[in-house]
C-alpha positions as CSV (number, residue, x, y, z in Angstrom):
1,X,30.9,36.2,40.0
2,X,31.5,34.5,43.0
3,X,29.7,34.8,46.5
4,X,31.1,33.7,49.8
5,X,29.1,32.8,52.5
6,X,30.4,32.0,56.2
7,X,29.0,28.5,58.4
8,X,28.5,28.6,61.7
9,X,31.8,27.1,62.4
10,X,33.4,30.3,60.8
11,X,34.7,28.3,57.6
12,X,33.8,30.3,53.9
13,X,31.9,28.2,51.3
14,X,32.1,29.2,47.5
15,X,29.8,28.9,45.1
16,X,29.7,30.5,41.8
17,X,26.9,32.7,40.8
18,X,25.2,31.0,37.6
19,X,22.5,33.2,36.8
20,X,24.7,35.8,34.6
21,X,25.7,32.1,32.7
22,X,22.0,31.1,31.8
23,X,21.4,34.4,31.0
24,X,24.0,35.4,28.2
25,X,23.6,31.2,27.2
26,X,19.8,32.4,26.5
27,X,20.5,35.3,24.7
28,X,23.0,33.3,22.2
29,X,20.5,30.8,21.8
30,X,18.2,33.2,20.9
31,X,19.8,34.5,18.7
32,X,20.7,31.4,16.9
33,X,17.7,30.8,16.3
34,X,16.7,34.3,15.0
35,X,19.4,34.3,12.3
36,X,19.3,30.6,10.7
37,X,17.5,30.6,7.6
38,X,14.1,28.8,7.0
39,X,14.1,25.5,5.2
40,X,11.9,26.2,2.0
41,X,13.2,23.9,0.4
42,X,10.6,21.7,-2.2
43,X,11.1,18.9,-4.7
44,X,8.8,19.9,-8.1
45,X,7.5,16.7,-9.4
46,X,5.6,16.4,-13.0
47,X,3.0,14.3,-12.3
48,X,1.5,12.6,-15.3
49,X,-2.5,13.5,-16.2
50,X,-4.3,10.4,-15.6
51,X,-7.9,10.3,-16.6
52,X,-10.0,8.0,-14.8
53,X,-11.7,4.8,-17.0
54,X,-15.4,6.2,-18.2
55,X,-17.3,3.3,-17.5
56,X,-15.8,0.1,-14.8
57,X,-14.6,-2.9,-17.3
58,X,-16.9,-5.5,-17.5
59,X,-16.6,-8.4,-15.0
60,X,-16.8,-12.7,-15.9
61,X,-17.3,-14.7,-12.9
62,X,-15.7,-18.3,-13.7
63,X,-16.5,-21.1,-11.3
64,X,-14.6,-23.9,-10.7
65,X,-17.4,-26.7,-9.2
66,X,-16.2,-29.1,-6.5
67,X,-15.8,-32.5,-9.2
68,X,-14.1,-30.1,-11.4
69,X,-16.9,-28.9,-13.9
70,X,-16.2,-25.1,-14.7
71,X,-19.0,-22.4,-15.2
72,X,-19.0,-19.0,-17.2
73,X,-21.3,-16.8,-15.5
74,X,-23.2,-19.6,-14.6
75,X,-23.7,-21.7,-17.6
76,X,-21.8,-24.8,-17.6
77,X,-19.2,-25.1,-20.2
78,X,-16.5,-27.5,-21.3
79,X,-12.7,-27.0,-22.6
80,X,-13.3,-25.9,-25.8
81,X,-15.6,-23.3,-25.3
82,X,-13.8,-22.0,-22.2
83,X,-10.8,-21.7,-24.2
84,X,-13.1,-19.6,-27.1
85,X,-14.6,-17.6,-24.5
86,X,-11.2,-16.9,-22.8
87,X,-9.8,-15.8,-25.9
88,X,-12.8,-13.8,-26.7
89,X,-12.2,-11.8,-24.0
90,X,-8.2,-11.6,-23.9
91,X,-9.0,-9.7,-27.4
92,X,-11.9,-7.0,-26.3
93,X,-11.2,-3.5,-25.1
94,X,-11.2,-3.2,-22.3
95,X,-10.5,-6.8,-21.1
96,X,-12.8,-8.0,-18.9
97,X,-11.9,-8.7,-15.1
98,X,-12.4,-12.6,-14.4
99,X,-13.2,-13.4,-10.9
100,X,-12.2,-16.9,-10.2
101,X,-14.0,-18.5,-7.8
102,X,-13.4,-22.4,-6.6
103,X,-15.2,-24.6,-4.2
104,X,-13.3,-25.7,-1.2
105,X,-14.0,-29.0,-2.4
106,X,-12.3,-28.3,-5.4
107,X,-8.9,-30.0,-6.2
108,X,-5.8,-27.6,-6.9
109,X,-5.3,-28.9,-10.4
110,X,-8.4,-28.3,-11.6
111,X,-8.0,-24.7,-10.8
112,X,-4.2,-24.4,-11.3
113,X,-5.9,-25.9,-15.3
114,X,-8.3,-23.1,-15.4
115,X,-5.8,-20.1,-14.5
116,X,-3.5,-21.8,-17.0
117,X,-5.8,-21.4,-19.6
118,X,-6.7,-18.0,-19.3
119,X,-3.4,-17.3,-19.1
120,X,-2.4,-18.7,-21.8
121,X,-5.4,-17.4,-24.0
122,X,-3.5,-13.7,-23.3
123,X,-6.2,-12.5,-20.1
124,X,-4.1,-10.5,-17.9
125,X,-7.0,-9.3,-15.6
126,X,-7.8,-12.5,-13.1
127,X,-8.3,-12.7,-10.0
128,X,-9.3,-15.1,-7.0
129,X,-12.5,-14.8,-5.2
130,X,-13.4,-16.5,-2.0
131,X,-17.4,-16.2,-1.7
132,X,-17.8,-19.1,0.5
133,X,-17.0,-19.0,4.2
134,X,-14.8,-22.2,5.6
């Protein structure tokens, strides 16, 4: 496997003849790769059957004004009846969503009141919605 090759000054050089080397690494990793199994391996998950809701729930838009005055889809209304209408819907089926929406005027406890009470009337759909630009 080795070749010898003379310089013009008469001195031998030695190199060793590689080729054969590549050749029979090919062929083993050839065949490596020709005998290792295939992965098939899969994980079987039950998923559960959900049905999707028939119809969308019904949606509340409440209001929180900039001096504090609170709206149910755009009728003004005071404690009591928020906290009857709030309860009303805590007990329907499906529960309403209730969009929140405060002015940016509006101070933080008057909202923090209103989340408080529908909270606390047993709503567990709310959410905050921003419909004005800043």
């Amino acid at each position: 496997m080795a070749m010898t090759t003379k310089v013009t000054d008469g001195e031998a050089i030695a190199d060793m003849n590689t080729t054969p080397l590549i050749d029979v690494m090919l062929v083993l990793l050839t065949l490596l790769i020709i005998t290792l199994p295939l992965q098939t391996n899969a994980v079987k998950l039950d998923m559960p059957r959900i049905t999707p809701p028939q119809k969308p729930p019904p949606v509340v838009t409440l209001t929180v004004d900039f001096d504090g005055a609170t709206l149910w889809n755009g009728v003004p209304v005071d404690g009591a009846t928020l906290d009857a209408d709030l309860v009303a819907a805590a007990h329907q089926d499906p529960q309403p969503d209730i969009h929140v929406t405060a002015d940016r005027l509006a101070k933080y406890d008057a909202v923090a009141r209103v989340l408080a009470d529908a909270a606390r009337a047993g709503a567990t759909h709310i959410g905050l919605v921003n419909m004005q630009s800043y």
